[in-house]
C-alpha positions in Angstrom: -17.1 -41.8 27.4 -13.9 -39.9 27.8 -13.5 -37.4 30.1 -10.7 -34.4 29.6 -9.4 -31.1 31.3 -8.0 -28.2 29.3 -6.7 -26.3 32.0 -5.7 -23.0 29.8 -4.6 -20.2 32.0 -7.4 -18.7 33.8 -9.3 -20.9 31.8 -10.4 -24.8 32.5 -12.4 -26.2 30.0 -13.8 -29.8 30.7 -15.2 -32.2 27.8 -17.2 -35.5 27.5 -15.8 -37.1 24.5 -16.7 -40.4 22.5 -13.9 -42.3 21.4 -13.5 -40.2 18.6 -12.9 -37.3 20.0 -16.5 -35.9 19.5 -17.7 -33.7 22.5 -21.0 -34.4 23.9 -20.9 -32.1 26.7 -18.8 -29.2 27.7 -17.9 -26.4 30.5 -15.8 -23.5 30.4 -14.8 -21.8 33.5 -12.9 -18.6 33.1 -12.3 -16.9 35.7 -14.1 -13.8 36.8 -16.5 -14.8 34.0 -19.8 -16.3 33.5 -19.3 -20.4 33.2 -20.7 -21.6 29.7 -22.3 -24.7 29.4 -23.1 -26.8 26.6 -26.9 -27.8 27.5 -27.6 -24.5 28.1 -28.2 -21.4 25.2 -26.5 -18.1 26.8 -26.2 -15.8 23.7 -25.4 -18.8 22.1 -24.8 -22.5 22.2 -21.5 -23.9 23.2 -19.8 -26.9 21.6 -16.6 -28.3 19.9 -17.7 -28.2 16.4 -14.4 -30.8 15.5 -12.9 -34.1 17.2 -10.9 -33.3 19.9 -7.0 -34.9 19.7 -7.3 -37.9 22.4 -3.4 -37.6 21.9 -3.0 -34.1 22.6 -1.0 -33.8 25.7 -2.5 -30.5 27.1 -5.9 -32.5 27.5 -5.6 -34.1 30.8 -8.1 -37.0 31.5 -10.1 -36.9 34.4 -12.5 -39.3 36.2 -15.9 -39.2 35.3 -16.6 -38.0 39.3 -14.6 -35.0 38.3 -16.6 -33.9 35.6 -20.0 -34.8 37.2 -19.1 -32.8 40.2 -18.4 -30.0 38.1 -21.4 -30.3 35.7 -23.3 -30.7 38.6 -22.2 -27.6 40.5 -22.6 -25.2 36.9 -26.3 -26.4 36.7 -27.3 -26.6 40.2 -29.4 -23.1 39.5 -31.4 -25.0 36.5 -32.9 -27.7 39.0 -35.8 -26.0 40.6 -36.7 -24.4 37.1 -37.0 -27.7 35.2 -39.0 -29.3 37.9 -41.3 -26.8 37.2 -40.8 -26.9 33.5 -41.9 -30.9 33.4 -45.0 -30.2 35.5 -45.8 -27.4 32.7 -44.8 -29.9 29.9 -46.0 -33.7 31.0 -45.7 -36.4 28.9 -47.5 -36.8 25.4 -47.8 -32.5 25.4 -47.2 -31.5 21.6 -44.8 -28.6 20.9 -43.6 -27.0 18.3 -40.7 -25.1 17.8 -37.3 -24.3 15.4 -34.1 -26.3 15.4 -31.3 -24.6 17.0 -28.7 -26.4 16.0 -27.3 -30.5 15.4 -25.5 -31.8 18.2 -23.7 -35.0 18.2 -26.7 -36.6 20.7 -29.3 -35.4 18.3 -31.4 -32.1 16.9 -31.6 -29.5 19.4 -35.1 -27.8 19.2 -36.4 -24.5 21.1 -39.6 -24.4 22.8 -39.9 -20.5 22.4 -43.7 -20.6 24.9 -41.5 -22.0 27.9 -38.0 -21.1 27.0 -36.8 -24.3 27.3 -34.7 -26.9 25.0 -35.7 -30.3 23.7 -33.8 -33.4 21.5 -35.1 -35.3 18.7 -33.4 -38.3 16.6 -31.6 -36.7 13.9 -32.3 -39.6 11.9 -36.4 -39.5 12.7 -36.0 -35.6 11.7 -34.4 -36.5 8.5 -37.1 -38.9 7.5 -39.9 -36.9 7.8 -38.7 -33.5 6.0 -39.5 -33.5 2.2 -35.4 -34.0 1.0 -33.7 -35.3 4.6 -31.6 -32.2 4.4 -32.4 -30.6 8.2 -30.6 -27.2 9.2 -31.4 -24.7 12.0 -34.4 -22.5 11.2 -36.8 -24.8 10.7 -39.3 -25.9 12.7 -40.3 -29.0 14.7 -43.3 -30.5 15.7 -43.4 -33.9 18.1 -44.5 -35.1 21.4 -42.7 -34.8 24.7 -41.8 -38.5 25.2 -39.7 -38.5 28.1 -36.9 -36.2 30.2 -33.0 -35.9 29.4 -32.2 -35.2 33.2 -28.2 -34.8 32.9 -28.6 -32.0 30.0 -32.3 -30.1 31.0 -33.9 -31.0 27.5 -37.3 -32.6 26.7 -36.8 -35.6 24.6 -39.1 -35.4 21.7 -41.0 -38.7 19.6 -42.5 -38.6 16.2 -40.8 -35.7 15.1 -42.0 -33.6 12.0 -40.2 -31.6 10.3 -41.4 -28.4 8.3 -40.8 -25.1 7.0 -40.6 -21.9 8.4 -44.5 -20.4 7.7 
């Protein structure tokens, strides 16, 4: 992974890119603001929706330490709520809930009961909904198969995919 600084006025906005250019995590400070976070949903979710230009010369890289120290610092408050969150939800608990949106890592599902956020293989999605064409709205059922502890998200196995009842 790449890791960049847009430092924009009273804004800094750090990125986790692929070699591509495709952001997989993201944090916006602006001052006197909120921070906005990409494995978070506040009002909305939060990431580059196109490759970002590895040539660009406003993007500054920055060590991975960098960004970790920042990522870790924006989500401290998060800690002591998923703790909780994975004794509610233990492994092999079957949820069910509508896709948010497609990130890069994978579909990002709601669980609406806990208020909490959960991955699932885009491909595994795909495959089991009747034409492979998956969208936010509809819903997902699967089993809690294990713990994304960088972003706070459930990770999901044997995901079905269904409409909207």
């Amino acid at each position: 992974m790449i890791y960049l600084l847009d430092p924009s006025g009273k804004k800094r906005w750090y990125f986790e890119v692929d070699e591509e250019g495709w952001a997989f995590r993201q944090i916006l400070l602006d001052e006197g603001k909120e921070s906005k976070i990409s494995n978070q949903k506040k009002y909305d979710f939060f990431l580059s929706e196109t490759e970002l230009p590895l040539d660009d010369g406003t993007l500054l890289r920055i060590t991975q330490e960098e960004f970790e120290e920042v990522w870790s610092r924006i989500n401290k408050d998060q800690t002591e709520r998923w703790v909780e969150l994975k004794s509610k939800l233990p492994l092999g608990t079957k949820i069910t809930g509508p896709i948010e949106v497609l990130y890069p890592q994978g579909v990002i599902v709601s669980i609406p009961v806990h208020d909490a956020l959960a991955i699932a293989d885009y491909d595994e999605c795909a495959a089991n909904y009747k034409n492979r064409n998956i969208h936010k709205g509809l819903n997902v059922t699967a089993s809690i198969t294990g713990y994304d502890e960088v972003n706070y998200w459930f990770v999901l196995g044997n995901p079905r995919v269904s409409d909207v009842q």
